[in-house]
C-alpha positions as CSV (number, residue, x, y, z in Angstrom):
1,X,-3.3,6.1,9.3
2,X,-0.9,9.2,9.2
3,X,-4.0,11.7,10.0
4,X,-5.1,12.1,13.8
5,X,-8.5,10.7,13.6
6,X,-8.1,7.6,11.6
7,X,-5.5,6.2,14.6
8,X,-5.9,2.7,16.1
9,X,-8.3,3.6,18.9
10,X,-10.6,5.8,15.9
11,X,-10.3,2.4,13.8
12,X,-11.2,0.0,16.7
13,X,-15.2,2.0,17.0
14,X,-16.1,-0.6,14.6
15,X,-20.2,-0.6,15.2
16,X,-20.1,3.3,14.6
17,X,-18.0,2.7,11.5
18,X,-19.8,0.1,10.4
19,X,-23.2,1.8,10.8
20,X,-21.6,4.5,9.2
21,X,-20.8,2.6,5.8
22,X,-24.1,1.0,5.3
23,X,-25.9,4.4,6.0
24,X,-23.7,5.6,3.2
25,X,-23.4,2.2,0.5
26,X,-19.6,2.1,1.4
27,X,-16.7,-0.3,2.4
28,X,-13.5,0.2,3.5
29,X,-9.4,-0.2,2.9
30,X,-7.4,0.8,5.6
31,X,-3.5,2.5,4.0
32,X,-1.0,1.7,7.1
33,X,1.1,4.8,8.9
34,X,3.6,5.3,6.1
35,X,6.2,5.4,8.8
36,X,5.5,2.0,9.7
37,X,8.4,0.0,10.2
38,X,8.7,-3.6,11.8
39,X,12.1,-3.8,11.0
40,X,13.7,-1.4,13.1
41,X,16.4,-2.1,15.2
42,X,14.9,-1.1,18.0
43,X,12.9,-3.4,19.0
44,X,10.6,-0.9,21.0
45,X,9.9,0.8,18.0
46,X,9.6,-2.4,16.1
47,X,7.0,-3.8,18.5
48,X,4.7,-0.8,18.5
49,X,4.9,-1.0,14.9
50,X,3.5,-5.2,14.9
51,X,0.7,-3.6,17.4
52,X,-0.2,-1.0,15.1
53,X,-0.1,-3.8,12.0
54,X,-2.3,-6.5,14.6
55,X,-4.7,-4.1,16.1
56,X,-5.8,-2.8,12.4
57,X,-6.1,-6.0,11.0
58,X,-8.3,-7.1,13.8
59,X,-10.2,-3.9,13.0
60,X,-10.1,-4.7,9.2
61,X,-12.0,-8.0,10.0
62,X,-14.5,-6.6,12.3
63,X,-15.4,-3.8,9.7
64,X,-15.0,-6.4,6.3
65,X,-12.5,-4.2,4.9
66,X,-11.2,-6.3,2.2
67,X,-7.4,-5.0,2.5
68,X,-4.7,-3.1,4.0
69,X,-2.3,-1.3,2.6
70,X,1.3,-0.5,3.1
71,X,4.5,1.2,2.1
72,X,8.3,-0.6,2.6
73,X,10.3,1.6,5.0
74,X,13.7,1.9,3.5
75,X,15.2,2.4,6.9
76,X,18.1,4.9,7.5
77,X,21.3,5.0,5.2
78,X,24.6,6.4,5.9
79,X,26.6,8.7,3.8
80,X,29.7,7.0,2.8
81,X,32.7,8.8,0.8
82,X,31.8,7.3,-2.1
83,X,28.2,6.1,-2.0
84,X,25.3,5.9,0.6
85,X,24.4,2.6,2.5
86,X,21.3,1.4,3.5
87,X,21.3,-0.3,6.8
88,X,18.9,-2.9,6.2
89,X,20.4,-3.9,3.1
90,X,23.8,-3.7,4.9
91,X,22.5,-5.6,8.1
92,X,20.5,-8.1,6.0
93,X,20.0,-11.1,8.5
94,X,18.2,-9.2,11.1
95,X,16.1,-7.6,9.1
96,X,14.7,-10.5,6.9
97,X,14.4,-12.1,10.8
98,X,12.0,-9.7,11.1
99,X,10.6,-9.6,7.8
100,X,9.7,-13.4,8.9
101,X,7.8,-12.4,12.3
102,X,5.5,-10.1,10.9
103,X,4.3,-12.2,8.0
104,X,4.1,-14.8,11.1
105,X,2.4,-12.4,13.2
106,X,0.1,-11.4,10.1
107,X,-1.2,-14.9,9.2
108,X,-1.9,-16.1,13.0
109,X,-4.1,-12.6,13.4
110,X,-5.4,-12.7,10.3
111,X,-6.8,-16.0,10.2
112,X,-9.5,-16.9,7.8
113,X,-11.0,-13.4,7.8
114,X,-9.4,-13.1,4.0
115,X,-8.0,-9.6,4.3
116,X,-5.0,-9.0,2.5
117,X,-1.9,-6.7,2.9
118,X,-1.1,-5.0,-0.1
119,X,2.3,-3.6,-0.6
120,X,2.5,-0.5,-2.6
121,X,5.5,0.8,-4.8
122,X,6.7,4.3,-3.7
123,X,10.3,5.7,-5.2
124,X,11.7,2.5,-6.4
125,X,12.2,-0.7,-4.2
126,X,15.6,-1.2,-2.9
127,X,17.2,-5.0,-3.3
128,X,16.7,-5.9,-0.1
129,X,13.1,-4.9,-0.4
130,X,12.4,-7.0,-3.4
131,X,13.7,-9.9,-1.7
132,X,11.6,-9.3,2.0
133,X,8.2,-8.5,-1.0
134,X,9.0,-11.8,-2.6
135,X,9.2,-13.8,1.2
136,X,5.5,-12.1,1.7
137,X,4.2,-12.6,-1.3
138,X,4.9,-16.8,-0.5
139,X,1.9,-16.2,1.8
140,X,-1.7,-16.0,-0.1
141,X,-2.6,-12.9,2.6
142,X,0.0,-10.5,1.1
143,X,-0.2,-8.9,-2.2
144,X,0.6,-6.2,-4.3
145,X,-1.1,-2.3,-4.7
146,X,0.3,-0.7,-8.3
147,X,0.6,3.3,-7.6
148,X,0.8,4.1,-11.2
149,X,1.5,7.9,-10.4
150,X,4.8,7.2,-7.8
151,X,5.3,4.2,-11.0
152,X,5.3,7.5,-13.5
153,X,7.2,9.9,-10.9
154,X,10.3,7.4,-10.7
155,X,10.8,7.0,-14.1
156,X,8.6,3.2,-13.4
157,X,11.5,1.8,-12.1
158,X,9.2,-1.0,-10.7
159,X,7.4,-1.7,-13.4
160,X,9.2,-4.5,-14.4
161,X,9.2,-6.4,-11.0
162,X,5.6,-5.8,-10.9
163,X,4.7,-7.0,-13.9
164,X,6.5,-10.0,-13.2
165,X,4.4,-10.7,-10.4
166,X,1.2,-9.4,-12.6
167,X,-0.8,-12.6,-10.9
168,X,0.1,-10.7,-7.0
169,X,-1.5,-7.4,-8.2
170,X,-4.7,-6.8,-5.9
171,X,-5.1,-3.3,-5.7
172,X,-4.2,-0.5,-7.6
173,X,-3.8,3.9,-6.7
174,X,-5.1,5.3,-9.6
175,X,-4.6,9.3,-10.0
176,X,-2.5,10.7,-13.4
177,X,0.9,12.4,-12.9
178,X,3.5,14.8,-15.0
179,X,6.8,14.7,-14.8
180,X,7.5,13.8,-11.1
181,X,4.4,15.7,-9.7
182,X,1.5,13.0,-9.1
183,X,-1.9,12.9,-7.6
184,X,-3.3,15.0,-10.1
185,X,-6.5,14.8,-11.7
186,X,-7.2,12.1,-14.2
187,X,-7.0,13.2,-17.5
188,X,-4.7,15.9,-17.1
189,X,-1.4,14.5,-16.5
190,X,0.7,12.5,-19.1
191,X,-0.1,7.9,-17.7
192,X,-1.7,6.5,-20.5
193,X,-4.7,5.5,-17.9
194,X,-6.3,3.5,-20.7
195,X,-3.8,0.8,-20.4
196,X,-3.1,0.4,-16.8
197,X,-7.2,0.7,-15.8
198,X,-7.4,-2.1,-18.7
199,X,-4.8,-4.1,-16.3
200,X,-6.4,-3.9,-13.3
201,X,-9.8,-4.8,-14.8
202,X,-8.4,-7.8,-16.3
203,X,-6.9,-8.8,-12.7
204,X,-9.8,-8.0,-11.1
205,X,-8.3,-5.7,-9.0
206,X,-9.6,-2.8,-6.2
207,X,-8.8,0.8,-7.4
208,X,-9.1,4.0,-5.3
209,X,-8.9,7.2,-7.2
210,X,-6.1,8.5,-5.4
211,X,-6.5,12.6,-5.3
212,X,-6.1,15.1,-2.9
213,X,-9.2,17.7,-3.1
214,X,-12.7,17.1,-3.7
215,X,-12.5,19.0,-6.6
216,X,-10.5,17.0,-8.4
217,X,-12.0,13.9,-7.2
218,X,-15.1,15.5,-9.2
219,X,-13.6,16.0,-11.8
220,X,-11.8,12.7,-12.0
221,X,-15.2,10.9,-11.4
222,X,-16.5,12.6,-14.4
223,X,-13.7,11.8,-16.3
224,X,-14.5,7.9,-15.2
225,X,-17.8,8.8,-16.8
226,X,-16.6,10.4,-20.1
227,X,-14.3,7.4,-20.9
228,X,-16.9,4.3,-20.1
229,X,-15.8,3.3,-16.6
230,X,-18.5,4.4,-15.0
């Protein structure tokens, strides 16, 4: 939802989208502005954001897109003498009061539709973000997406509190990575795929082949192919 056409009002032309997937065998997952952030102090900001959030999930259900997904905003820091400090792990009450309207918000609009929210690692969660992921995950609607290119291009910080919450994992970005350069074409990067496509098969879990040209979606798709997963 970062991209000009795929913005609430383009989401909310559900009978042309719809048409549109069944002329072409397809569902959809909606990925949430990666900007989103229902936390921020402002609360003008911080209400647009819960519009955004309740408008696409009500679009989700129309269209029986299984899932959204989103990134944690880690907010602002400011740069101390001797360290940086995150504000919302510095201002901690008001932001986990916020934390707790939108899963509120989340569950009243979401109803029984059964799409989820999955939250997706990025560059390492911060400790206040483990702690608002583990409030969300307490309701059934949230879950987690595993990008296991960010998980190689941060050293898979997160790999730990993921796996501890192996049963939360819904939805998984699958593209390979080298060093800290990701999105790259399966097969040509240095994940050991193998294992962590094994993991989302045994969860039962979505997967979108995360790249970035059709070219090397080809390509990726063939390597599906080669190696029995297609």
């Amino acid at each position: 939802m970062n991209f000009p056409m795929y913005q609430i009002p383009q989401l909310e032309q559900t009978a042309f989208l719809k048409n549109l997937a069944q002329e072409n065998r397809i569902y959809y997952t909606i990925h949430l502005d990666e900007n989103l952030n229902v936390c921020d102090f402002n609360p003008l900001v911080a209400g647009a954001c819960m519009e955004t959030v309740e408008r696409a999930l009500k679009a989700a259900a129309a269209l029986g897109a299984p899932l959204l997904n989103m990134h944690m905003n880690h907010g602002i820091f400011v740069t101390l003498p001797d360290r940086k400090v995150r504000l919302f792990g510095e201002y901690r009450e008001p932001y986990m009061a916020a934390v707790r309207r939108f899963r509120e918000m989340c569950e009243k609009t979401a109803g029984d539709s059964g799409v989820k929210i999955c939250i997706e690692n990025t560059d390492g969660y911060q400790d206040f973000e483990k702690e608002a992921i583990d409030y969300l995950l307490a309701s059934e609607m949230f879950a987690l997406t595993w990008d296991i290119g960010h998980s190689h291009a941060c050293g898979n910080v997160d790999e730990d509190f993921l796996m501890q919450r192996r049963d939360r994992l819904h939805h998984f970005h699958i593209h390979d990575a080298k060093g800290t350069g990701n999105h790259k074409t399966l097969g040509s990067g240095e994940i050991d795929l193998a294992k962590r496509i094994g993991l989302a098969g045994t969860n039962g879990c979505r997967c979108v082949v995360e790249t970035k040209t059709i070219e090397a979606l080809r390509q990726s798709a063939q390597w599906l192919r080669d190696n029995g997963y297609l």
